[in-house]
RONU-458145 format. One record per residue: x, y, z of N, C-alpha, C in turn; residue in one letter. Coordinates in steps of 0.1 Angstrom, whole numbers, padded with zeros to 4 digits. Each point is the difference from the previous one (the first is absolute). Last residue first. Layout:
N
R,X,Y,Z,X,Y,Z,X,Y,Z,a $
...
This chain:
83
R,1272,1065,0925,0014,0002,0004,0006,-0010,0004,x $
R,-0045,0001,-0026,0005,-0003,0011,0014,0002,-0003,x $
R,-0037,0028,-0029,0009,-0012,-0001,0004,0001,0016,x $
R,-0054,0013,-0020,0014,0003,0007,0007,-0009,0003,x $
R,-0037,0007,-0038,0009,-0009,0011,0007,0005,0002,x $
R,-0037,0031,-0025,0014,-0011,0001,0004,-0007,0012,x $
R,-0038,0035,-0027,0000,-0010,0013,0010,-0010,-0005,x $
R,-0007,0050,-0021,-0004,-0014,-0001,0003,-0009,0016,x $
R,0006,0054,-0012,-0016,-0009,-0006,0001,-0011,0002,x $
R,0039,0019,0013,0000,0004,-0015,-0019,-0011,-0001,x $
R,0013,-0020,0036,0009,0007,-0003,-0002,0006,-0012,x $
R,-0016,-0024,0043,-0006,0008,-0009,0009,0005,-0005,x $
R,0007,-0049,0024,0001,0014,0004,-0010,0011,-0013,x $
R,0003,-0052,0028,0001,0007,-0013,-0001,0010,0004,x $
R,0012,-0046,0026,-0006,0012,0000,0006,0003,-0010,x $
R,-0018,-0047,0016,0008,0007,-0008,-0003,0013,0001,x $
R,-0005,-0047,0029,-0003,0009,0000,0012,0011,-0012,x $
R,-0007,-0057,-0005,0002,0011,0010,-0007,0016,-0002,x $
R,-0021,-0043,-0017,0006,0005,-0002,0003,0014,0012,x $
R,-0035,-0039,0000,0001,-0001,-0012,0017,0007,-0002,x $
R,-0030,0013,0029,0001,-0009,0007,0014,-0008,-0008,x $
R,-0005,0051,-0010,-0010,-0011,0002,0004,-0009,0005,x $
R,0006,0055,-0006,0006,-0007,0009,-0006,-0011,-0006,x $
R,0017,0052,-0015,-0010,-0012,0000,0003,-0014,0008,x $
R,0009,0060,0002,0005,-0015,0002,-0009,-0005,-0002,x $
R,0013,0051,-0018,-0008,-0007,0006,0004,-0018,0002,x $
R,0005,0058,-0006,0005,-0011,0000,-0011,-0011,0006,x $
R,-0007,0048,-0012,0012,-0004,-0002,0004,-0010,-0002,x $
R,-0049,0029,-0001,0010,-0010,0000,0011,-0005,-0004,x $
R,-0034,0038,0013,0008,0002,-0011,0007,-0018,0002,x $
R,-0047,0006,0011,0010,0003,0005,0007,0001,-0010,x $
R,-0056,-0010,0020,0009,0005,-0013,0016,0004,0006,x $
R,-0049,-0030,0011,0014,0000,0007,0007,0008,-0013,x $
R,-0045,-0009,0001,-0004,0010,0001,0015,0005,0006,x $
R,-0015,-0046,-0018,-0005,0005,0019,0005,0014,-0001,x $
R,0006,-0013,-0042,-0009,-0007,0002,-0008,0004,0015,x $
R,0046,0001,-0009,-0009,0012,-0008,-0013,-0002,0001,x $
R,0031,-0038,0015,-0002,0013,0008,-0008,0012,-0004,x $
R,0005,-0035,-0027,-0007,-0002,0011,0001,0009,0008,x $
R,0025,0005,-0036,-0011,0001,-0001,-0012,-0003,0007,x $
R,0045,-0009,0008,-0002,0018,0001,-0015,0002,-0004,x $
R,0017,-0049,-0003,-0001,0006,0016,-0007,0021,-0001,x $
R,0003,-0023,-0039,-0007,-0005,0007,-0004,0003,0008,x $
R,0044,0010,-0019,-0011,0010,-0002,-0016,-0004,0001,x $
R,0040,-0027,0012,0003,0011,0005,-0012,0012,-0004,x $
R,0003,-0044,-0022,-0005,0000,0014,0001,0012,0011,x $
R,0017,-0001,-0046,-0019,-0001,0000,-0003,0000,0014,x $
R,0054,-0003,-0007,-0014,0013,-0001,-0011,-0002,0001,x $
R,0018,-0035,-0001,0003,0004,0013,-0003,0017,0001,x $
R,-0011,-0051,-0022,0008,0016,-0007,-0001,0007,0012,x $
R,-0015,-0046,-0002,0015,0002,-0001,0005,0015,-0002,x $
R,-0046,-0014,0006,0007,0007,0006,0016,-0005,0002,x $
R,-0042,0014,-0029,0008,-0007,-0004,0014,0006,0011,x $
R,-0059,0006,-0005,0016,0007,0001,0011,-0010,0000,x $
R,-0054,-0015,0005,0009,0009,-0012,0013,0010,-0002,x $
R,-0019,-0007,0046,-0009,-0007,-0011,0001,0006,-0015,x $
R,0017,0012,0048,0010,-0004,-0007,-0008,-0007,-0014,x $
R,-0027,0012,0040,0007,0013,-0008,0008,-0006,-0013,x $
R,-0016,-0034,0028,-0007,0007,-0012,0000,0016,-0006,x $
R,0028,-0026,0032,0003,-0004,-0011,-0014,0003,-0012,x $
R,0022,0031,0036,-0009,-0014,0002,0002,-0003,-0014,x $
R,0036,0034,0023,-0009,0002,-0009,-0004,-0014,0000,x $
R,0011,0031,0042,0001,-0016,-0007,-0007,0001,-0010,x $
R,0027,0042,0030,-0012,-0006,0002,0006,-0019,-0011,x $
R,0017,0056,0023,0000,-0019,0000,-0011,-0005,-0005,x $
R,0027,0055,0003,-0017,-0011,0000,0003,-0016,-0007,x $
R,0025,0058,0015,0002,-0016,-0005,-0014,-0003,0004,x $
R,0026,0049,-0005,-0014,-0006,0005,0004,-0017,-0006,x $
R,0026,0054,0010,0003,-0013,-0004,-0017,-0008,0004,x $
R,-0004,0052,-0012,0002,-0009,0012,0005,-0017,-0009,x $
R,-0017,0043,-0028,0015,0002,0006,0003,-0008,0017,x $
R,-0041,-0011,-0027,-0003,0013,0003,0014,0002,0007,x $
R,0005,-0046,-0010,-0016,0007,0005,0001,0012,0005,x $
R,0040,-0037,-0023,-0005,0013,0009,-0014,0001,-0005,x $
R,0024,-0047,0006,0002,0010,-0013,-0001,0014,0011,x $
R,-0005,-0061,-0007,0007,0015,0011,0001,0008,-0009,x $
R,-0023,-0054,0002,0008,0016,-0009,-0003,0008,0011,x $
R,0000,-0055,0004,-0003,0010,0007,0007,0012,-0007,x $
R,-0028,-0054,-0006,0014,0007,-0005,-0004,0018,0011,x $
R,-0014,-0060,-0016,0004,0013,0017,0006,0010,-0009,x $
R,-0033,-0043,-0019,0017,0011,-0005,-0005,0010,0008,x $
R,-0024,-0048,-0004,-0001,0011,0004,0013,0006,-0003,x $
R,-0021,-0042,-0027,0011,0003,0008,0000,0015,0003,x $
């Protein structure tokens, strides 16, 4: 099951976003009910292509489940609550 997700952050004091799809053999061995793992997958894949950012926030998306956004807060990656 592919997982859409898109983080936003800063690059070099510019806002910078990047979309992409984690495949399910990225996801090979990660336990994706957790929703951090999958958030630092994605970063890692990016690091990987040479993509470095301060990252803020980020949305995951699957077929499977609506779209959820998390925020960076205090080092950790939290769900942001709906109003």
């Amino acid at each position: 099951m592919p997982i859409h997700y898109i983080l936003r952050g800063k690059q070099q004091a510019q806002d910078f976003e990047h979309e992409g799809m984690l495949s399910e053999e990225q996801l090979s061995g990660v336990d994706i009910r957790q929703d951090t793992a999958l958030i630092n997958v994605a970063i890692r894949t990016l690091r990987s292509q040479g993509i470095e950012a301060e990252w803020q926030e980020c949305v995951l998306e699957s077929a499977e489940r609506p779209a959820q956004t998390y925020i960076r807060y205090k080092k950790r990656w939290t769900l942001q609550k709906v109003r």
